[in-house]
N, C-alpha and C positions, 0 to 999 in steps of 0.2 A: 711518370711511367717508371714502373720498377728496371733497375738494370738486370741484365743477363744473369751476373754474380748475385744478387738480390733474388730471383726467384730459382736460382739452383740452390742456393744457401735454404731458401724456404723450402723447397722440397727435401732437401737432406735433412731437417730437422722436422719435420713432419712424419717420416720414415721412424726417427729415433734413434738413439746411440746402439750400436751393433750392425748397422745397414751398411752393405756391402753394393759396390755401383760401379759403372764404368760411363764413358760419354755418352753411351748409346741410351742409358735410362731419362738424357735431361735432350734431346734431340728434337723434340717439337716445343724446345724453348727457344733455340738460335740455331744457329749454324754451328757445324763442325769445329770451323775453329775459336767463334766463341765461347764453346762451351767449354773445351780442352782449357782455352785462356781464363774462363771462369775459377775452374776445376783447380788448375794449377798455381792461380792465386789463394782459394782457399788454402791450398797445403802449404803456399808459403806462410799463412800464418797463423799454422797449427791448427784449422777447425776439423780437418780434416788429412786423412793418413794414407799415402801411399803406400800399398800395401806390396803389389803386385805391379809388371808392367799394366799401364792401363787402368789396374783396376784399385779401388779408394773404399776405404769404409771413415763410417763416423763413429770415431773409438767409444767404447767402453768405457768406463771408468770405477773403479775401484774404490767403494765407499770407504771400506775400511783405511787404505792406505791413503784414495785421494789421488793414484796416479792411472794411467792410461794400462790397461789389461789387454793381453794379444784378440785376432780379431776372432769372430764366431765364424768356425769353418765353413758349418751349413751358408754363411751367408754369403760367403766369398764362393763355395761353390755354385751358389744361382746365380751368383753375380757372373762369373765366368760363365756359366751354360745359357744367362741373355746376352750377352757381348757377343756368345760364337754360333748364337743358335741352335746349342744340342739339347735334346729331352735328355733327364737325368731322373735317377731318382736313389737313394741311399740304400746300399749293401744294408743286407743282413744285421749283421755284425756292428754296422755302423750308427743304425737303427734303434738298435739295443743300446747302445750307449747314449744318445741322445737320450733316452726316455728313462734311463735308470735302471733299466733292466740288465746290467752287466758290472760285474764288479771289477771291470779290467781296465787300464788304463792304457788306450791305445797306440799304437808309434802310427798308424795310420789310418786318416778318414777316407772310406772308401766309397763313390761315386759309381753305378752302370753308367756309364752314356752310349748315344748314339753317334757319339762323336767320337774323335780318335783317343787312343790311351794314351794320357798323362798325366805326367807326376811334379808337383807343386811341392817346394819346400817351404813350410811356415813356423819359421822360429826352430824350434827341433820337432818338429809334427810334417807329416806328409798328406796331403790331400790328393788322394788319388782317382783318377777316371780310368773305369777299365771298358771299351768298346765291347758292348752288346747287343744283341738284336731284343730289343725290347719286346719283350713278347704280348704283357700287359701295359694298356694303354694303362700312361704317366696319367695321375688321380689331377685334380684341378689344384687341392689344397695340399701345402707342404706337409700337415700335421697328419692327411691321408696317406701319404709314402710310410711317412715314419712307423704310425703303426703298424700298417698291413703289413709291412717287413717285417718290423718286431716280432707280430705276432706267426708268422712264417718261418724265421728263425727257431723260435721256442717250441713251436708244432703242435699240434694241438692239445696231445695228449700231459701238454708241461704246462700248460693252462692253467692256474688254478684262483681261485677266489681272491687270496692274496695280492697277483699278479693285477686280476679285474680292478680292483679296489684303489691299488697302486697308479693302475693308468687313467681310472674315472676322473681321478684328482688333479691328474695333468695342466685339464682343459676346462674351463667353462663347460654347462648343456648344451649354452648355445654351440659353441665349437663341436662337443660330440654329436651333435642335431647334424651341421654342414656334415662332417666325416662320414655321418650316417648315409647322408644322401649322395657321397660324393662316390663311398664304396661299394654300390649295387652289383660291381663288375668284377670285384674280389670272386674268390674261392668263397663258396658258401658257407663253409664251417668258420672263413673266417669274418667276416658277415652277420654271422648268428654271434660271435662273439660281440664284435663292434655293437650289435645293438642290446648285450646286455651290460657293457661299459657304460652306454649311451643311458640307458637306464639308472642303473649304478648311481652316475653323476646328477642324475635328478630327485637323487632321493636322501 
């Protein structure tokens, strides 16, 4: 019979390096406090990285150099919003960065929640939640936020071929197939985009 630490270990590496977690993701493995004691033996010997109170990712690592790379914000931020329960989903601005569509190099990753505002410091980067009434129900898939935003940010009229082209390449079909399906609830214009990205990428 697998131990505790034996199948949390197995689920952190099945996730991959970049996965952001807290106790509450390995909770129909043991108990409370054996997952914490799981958890906290991994970090004691380095398979994994206390990041955050509570919250652990499974490092990156740096082909080139060979050592451990800070954590993926995006990942620390769902990890925080299943730990506390808030829908979230990435600013504007935040969006754009992810995907390549912004030449800027930010001091902060910014988060709507439905949760209260706060401000995370990671390394010299800020991960920020700012309390909003979500007006548009949160999309099911991450890769849904990102765009719909981007493409909201830029507006439509900033749209152009280039841009389409740029984001086809992103994702798999299959990936722009689900976003297709996932964003019926978008604004229509940006909808009609999505599915000639969707397109785009299948051809």
């Amino acid at each position: 019979m697998q131990s505790i630490e034996n199948k949390t270990s197995s689920r952190i590496y099945g996730n991959q390096r970049g996965w952001a977690f807290s106790k509450i993701d390995f909770l129909d493995l043991g108990s409370d406090a054996d997952i914490r004691k799981a958890l906290s033996e991994l970090a004691a010997k380095g398979t994994i990285r206390r990041v955050l109170r509570g919250i652990y990712d499974y490092p990156r690592i740096s082909k080139l150099l060979t050592t451990e790379i800070g954590p993926d914000l995006d990942q620390l931020a769902r990890a925080l919003a299943r730990k506390s329960a808030w829908r979230i989903q990435p600013s504007e601005n935040t969006a754009l960065n992810f995907l390549g569509l912004s030449t800027q190099v930010p001091a902060q990753t910014v988060y709507l929640s439905d949760g209260p505002s706060k401000t995370y410091e990671i390394g010299k980067q800020e991960l920020v939640f700012k309390k909003r009434t979500l007006k548009e129900s949160v999309f099911k898939h991450k890769e849904s936020e990102l765009v719909v935003q981007a493409l909201k940010a830029l507006g439509q009229e900033r749209v152009d071929a280039e841009i389409l082209q740029k984001l086809a390449g992103t994702w798999t079909p299959s990936i722009w197939k689900k976003i297709l399906r996932d964003t019926k609830t978008a604004p229509a214009w940006v909808s009609d985009l999505i599915r000639n990205i969707s397109m785009r990428s299948d051809s």
